[in-house]
PDB file of the backbone (N, CA, C, O) and the ligand in Angstrom, with CONECT records:
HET     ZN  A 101       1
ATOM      1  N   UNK A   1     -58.373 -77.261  56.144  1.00  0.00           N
ATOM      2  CA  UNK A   1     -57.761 -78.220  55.219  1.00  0.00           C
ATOM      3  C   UNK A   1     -58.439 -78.128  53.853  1.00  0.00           C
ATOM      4  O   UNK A   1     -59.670 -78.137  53.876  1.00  0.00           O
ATOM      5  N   UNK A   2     -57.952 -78.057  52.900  1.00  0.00           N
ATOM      6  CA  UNK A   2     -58.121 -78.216  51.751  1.00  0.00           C
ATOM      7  C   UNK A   2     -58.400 -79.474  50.972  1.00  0.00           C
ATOM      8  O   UNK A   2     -57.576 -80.380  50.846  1.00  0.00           O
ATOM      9  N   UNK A   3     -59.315 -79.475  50.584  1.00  0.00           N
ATOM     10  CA  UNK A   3     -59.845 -80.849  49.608  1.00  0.00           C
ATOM     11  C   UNK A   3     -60.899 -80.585  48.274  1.00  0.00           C
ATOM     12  O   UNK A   3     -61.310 -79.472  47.947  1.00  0.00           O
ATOM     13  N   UNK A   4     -61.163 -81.600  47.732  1.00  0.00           N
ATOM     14  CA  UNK A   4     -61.862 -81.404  46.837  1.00  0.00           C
ATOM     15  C   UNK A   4     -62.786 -82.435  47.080  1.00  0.00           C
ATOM     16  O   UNK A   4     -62.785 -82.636  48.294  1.00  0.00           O
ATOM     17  N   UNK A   5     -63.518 -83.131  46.549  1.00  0.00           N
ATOM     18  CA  UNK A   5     -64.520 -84.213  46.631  1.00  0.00           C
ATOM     19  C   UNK A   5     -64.493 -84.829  45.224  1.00  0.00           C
ATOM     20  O   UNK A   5     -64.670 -84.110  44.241  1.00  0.00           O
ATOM     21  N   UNK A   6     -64.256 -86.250  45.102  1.00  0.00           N
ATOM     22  CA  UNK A   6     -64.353 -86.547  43.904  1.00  0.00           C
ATOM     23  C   UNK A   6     -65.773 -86.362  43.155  1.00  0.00           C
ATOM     24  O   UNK A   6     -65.765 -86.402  41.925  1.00  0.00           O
ATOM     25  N   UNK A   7     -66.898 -86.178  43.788  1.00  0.00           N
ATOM     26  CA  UNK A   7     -68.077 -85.283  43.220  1.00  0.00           C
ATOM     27  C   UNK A   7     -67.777 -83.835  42.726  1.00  0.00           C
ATOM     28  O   UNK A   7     -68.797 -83.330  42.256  1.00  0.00           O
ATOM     29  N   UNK A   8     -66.896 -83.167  42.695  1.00  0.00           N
ATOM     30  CA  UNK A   8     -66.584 -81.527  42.758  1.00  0.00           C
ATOM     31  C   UNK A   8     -65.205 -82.010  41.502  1.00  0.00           C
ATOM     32  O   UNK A   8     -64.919 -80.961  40.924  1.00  0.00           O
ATOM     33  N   UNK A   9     -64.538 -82.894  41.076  1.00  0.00           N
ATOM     34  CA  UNK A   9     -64.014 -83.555  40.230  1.00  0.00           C
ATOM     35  C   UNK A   9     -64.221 -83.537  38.801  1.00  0.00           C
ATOM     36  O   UNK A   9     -63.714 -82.904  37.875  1.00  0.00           O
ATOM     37  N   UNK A  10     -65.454 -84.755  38.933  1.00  0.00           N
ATOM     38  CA  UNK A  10     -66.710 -84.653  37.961  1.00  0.00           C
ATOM     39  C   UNK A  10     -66.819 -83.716  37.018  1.00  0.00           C
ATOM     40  O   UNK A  10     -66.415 -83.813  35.860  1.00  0.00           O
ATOM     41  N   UNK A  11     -67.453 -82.656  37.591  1.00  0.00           N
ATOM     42  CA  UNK A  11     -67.850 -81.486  36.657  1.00  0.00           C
ATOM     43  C   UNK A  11     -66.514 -80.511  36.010  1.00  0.00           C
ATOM     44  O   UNK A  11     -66.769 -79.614  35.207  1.00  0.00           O
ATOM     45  N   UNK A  12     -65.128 -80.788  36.440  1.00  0.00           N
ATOM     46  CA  UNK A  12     -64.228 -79.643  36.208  1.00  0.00           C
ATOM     47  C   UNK A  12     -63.525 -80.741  35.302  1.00  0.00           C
ATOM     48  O   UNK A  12     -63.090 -81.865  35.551  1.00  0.00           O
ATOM     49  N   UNK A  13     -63.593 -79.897  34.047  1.00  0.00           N
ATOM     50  CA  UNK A  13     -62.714 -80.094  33.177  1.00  0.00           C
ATOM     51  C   UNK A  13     -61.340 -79.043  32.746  1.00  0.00           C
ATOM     52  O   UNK A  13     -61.528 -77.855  33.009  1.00  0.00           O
ATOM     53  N   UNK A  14     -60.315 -79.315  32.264  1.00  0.00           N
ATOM     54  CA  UNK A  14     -59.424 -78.508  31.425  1.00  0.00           C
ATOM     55  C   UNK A  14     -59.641 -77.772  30.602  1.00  0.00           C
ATOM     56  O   UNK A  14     -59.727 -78.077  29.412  1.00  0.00           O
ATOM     57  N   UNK A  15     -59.783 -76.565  31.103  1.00  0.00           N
ATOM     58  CA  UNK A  15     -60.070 -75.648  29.994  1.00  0.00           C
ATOM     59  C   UNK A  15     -59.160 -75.830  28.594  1.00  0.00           C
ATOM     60  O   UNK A  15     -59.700 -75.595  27.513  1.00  0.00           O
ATOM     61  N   UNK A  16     -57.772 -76.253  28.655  1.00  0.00           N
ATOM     62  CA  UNK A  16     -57.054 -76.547  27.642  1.00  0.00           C
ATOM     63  C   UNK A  16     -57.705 -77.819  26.554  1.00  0.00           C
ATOM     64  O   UNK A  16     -58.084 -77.684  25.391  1.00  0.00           O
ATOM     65  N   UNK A  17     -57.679 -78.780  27.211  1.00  0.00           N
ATOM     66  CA  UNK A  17     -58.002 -79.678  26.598  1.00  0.00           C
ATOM     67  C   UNK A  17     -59.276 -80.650  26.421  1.00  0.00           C
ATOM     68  O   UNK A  17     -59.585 -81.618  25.726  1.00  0.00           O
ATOM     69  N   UNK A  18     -59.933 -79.726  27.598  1.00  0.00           N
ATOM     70  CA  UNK A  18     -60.920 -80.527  28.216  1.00  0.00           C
ATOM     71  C   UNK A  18     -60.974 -81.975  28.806  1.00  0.00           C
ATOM     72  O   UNK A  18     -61.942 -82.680  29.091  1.00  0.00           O
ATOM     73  N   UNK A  19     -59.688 -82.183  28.893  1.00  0.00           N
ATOM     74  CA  UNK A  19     -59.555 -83.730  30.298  1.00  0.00           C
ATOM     75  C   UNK A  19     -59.440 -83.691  31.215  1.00  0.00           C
ATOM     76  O   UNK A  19     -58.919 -82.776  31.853  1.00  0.00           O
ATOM     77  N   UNK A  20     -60.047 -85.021  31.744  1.00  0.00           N
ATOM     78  CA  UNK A  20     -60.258 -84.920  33.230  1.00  0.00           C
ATOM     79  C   UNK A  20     -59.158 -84.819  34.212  1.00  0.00           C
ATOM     80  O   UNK A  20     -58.073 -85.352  33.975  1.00  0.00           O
ATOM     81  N   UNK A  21     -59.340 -84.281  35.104  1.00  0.00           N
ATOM     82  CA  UNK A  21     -58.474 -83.693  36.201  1.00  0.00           C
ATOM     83  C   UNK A  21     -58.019 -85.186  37.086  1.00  0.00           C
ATOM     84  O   UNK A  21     -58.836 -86.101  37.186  1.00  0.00           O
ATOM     85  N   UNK A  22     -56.779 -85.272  37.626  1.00  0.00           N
ATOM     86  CA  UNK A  22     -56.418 -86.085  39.107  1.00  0.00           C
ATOM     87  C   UNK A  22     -56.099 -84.706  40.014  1.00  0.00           C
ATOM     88  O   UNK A  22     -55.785 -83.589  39.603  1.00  0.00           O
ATOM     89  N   UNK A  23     -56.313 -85.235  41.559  1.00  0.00           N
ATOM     90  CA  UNK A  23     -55.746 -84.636  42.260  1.00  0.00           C
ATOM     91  C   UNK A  23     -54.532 -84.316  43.265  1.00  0.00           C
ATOM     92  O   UNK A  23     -54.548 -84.809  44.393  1.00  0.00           O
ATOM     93  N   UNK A  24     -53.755 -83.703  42.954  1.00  0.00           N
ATOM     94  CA  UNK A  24     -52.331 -84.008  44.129  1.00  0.00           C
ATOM     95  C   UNK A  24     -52.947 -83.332  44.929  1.00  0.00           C
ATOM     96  O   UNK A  24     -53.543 -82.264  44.794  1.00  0.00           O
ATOM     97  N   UNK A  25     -52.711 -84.318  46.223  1.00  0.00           N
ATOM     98  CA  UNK A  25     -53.482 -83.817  47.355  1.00  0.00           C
ATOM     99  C   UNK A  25     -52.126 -82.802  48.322  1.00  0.00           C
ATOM    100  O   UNK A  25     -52.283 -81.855  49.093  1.00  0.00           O
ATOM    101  N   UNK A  26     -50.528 -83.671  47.750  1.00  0.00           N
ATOM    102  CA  UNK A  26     -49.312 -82.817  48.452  1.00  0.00           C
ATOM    103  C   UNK A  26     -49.060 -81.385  47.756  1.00  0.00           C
ATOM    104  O   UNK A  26     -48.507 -80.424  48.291  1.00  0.00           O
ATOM    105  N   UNK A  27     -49.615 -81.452  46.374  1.00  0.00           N
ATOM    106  CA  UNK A  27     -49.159 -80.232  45.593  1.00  0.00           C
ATOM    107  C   UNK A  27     -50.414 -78.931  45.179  1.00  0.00           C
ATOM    108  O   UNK A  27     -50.368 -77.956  44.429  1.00  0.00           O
ATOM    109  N   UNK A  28     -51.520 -79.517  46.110  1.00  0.00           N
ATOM    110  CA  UNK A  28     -52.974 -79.079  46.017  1.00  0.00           C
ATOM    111  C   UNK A  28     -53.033 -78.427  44.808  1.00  0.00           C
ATOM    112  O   UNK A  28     -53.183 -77.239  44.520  1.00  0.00           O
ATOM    113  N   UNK A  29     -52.854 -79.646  44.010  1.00  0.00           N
ATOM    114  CA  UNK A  29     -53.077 -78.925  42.302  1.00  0.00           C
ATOM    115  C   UNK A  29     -53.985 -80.176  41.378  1.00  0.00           C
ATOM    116  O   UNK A  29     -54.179 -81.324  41.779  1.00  0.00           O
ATOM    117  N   UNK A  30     -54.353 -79.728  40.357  1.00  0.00           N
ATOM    118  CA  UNK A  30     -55.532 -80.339  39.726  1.00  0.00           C
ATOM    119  C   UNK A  30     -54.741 -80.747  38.356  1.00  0.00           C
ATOM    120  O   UNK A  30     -54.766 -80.032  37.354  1.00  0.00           O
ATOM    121  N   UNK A  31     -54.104 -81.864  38.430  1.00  0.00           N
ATOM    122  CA  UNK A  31     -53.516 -82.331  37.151  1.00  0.00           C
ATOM    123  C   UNK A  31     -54.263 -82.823  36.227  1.00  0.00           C
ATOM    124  O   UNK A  31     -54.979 -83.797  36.459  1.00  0.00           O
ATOM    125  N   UNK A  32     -54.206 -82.104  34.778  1.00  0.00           N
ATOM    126  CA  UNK A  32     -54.442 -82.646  33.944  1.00  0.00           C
ATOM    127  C   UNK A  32     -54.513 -84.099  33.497  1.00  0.00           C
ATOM    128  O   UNK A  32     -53.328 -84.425  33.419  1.00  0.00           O
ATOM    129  N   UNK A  33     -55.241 -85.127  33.168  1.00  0.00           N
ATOM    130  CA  UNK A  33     -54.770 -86.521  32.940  1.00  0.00           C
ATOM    131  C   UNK A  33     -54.476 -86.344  31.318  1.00  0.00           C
ATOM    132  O   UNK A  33     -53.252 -86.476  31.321  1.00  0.00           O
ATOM    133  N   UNK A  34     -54.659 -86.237  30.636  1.00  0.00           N
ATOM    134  CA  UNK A  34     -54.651 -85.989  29.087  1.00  0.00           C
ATOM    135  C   UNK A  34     -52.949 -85.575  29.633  1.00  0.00           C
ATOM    136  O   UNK A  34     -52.324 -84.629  30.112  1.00  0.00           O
ATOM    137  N   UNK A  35     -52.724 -87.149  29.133  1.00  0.00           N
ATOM    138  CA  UNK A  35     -50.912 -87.447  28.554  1.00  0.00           C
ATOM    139  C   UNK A  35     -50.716 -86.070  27.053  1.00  0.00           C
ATOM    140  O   UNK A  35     -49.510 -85.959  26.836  1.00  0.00           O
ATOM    141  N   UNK A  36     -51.321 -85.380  26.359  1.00  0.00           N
ATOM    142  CA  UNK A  36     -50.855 -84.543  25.548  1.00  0.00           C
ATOM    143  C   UNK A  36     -51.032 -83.325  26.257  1.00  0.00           C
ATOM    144  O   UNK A  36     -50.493 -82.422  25.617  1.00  0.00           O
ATOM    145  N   UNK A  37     -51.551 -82.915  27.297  1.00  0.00           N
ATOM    146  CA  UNK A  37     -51.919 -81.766  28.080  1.00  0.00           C
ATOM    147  C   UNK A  37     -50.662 -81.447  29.433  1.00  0.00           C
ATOM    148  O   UNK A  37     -49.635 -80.780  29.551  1.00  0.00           O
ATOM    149  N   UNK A  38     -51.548 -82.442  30.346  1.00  0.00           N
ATOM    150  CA  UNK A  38     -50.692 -82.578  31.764  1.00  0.00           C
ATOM    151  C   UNK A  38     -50.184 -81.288  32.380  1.00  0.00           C
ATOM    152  O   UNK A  38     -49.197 -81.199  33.111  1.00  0.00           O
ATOM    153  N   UNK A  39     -51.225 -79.994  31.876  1.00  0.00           N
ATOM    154  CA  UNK A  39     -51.170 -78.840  32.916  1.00  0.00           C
ATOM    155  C   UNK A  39     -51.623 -79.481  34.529  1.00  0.00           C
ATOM    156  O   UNK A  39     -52.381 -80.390  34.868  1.00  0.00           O
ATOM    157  N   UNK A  40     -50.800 -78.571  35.253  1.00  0.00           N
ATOM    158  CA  UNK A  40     -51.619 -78.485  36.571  1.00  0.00           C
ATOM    159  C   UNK A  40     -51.934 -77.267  37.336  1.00  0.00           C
ATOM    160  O   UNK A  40     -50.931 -76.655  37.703  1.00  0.00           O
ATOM    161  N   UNK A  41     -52.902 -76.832  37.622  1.00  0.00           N
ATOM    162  CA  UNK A  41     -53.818 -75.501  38.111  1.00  0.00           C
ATOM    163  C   UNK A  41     -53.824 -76.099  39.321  1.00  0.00           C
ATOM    164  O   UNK A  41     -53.867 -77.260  39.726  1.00  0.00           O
ATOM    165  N   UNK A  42     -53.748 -74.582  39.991  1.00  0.00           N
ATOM    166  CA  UNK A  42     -53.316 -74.594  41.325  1.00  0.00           C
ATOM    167  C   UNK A  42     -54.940 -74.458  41.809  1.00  0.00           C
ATOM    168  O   UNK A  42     -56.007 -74.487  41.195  1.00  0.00           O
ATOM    169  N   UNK A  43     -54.465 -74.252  43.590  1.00  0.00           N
ATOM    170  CA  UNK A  43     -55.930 -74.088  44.416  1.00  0.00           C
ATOM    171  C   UNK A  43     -55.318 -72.984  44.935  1.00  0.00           C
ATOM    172  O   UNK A  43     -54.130 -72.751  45.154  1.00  0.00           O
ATOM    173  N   UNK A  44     -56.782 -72.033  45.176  1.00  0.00           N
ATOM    174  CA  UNK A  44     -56.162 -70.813  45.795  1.00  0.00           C
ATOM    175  C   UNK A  44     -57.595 -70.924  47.453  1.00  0.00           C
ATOM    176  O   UNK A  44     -58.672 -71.516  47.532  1.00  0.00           O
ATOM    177  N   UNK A  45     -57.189 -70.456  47.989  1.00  0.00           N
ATOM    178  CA  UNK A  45     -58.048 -71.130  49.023  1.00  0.00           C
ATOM    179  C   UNK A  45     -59.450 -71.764  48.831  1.00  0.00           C
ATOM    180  O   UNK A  45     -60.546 -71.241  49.031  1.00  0.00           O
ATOM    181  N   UNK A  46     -59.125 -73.160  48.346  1.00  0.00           N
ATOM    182  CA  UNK A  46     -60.151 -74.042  47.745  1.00  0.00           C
ATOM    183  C   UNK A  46     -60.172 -74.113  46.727  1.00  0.00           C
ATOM    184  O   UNK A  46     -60.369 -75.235  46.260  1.00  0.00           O
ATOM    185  N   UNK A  47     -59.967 -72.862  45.718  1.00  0.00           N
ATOM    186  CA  UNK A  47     -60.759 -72.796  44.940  1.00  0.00           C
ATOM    187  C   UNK A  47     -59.972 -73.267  43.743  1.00  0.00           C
ATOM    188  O   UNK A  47     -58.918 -72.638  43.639  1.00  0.00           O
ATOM    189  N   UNK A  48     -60.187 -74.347  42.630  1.00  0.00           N
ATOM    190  CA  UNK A  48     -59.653 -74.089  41.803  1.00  0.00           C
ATOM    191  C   UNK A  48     -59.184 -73.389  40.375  1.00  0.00           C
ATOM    192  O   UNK A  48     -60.013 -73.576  39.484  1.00  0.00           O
ATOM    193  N   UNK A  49     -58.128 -72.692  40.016  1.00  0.00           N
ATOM    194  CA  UNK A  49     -57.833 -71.723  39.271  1.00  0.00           C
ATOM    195  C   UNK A  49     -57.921 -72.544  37.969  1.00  0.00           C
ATOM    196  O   UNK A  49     -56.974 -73.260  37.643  1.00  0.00           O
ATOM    197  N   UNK A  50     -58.857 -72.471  37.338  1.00  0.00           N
ATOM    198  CA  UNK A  50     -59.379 -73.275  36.030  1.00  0.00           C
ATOM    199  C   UNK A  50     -58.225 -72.401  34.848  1.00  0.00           C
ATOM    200  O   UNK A  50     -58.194 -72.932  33.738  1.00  0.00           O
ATOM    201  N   UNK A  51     -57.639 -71.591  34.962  1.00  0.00           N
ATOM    202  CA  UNK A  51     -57.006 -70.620  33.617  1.00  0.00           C
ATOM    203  C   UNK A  51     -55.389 -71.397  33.018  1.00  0.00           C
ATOM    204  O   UNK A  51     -54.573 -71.989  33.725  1.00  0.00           O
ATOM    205  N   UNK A  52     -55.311 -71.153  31.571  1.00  0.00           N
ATOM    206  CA  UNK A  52     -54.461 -72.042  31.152  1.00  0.00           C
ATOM    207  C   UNK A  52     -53.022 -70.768  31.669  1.00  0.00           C
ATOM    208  O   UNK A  52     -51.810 -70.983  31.683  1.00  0.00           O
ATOM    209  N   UNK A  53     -53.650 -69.700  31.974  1.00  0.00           N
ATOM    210  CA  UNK A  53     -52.909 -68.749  31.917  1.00  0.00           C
ATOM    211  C   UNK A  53     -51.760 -68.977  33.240  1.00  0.00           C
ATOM    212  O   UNK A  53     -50.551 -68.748  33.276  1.00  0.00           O
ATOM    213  N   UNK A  54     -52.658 -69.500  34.239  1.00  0.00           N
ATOM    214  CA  UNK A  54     -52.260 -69.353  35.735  1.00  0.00           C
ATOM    215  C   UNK A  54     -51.928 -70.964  35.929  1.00  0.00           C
ATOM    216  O   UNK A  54     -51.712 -71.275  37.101  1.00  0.00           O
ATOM    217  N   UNK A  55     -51.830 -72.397  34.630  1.00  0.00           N
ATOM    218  CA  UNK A  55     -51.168 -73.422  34.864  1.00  0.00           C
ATOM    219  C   UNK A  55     -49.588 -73.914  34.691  1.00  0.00           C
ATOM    220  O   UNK A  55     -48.681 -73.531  33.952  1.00  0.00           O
ATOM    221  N   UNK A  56     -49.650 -74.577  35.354  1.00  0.00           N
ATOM    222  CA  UNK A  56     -48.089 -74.687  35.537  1.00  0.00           C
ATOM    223  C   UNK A  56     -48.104 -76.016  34.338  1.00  0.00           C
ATOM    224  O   UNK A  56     -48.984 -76.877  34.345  1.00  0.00           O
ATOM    225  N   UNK A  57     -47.259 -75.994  33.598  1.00  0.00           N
ATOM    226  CA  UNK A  57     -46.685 -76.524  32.629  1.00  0.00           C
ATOM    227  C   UNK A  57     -46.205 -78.161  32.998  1.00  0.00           C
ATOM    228  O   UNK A  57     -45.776 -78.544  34.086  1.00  0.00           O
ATOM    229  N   UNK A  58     -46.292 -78.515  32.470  1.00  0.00           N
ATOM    230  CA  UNK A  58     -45.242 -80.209  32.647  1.00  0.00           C
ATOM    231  C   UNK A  58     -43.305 -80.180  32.775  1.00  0.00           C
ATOM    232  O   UNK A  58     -42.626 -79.592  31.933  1.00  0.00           O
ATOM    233  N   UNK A  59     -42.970 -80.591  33.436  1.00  0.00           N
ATOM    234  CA  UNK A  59     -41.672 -80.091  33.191  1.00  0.00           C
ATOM    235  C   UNK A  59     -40.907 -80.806  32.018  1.00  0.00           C
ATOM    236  O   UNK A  59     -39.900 -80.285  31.539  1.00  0.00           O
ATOM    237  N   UNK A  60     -41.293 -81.753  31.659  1.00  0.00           N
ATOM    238  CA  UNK A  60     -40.604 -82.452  30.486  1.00  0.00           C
ATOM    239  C   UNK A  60     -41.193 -81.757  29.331  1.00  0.00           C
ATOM    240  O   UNK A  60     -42.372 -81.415  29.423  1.00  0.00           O
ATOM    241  N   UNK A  61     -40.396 -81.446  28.027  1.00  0.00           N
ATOM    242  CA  UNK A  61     -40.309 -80.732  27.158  1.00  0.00           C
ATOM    243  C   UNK A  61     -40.032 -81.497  26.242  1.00  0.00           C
ATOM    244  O   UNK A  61     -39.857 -81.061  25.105  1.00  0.00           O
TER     245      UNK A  61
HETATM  246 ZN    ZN A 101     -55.515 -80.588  29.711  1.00  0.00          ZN2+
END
């Protein structure tokens, strides 16, 4: 099972914007909270993919 620890939280910021992360625990992705950001980076077994390259976008435009 896949998780994170809200200690393991903490330290990971957005490389985009540098805001702090929430976690979807159904979409095992690391959402941006920064309302001007709101990338979400995926987990690849555990791990999270910190790159703006490999985030999935907001769908509202
Ligand atoms: Zn961000």
């Amino acid at each position: 099972m896949t998780d994170l620890s809200a200690d393991v939280l903490e330290f990971l910021v957005c490389p985009a914007c540098h805001g702090r992360f929430t976690w979807d625990y159904e979409a095992s992705e690391l959402i941006c909270s920064s309302s001007d950001c709101g990338l979400a980076y995926p987990l690849r077994g555990g791990i999270p993919i910190l790159l703006v390259d490999e985030a999935r976008k907001p769908s509202a435009e």
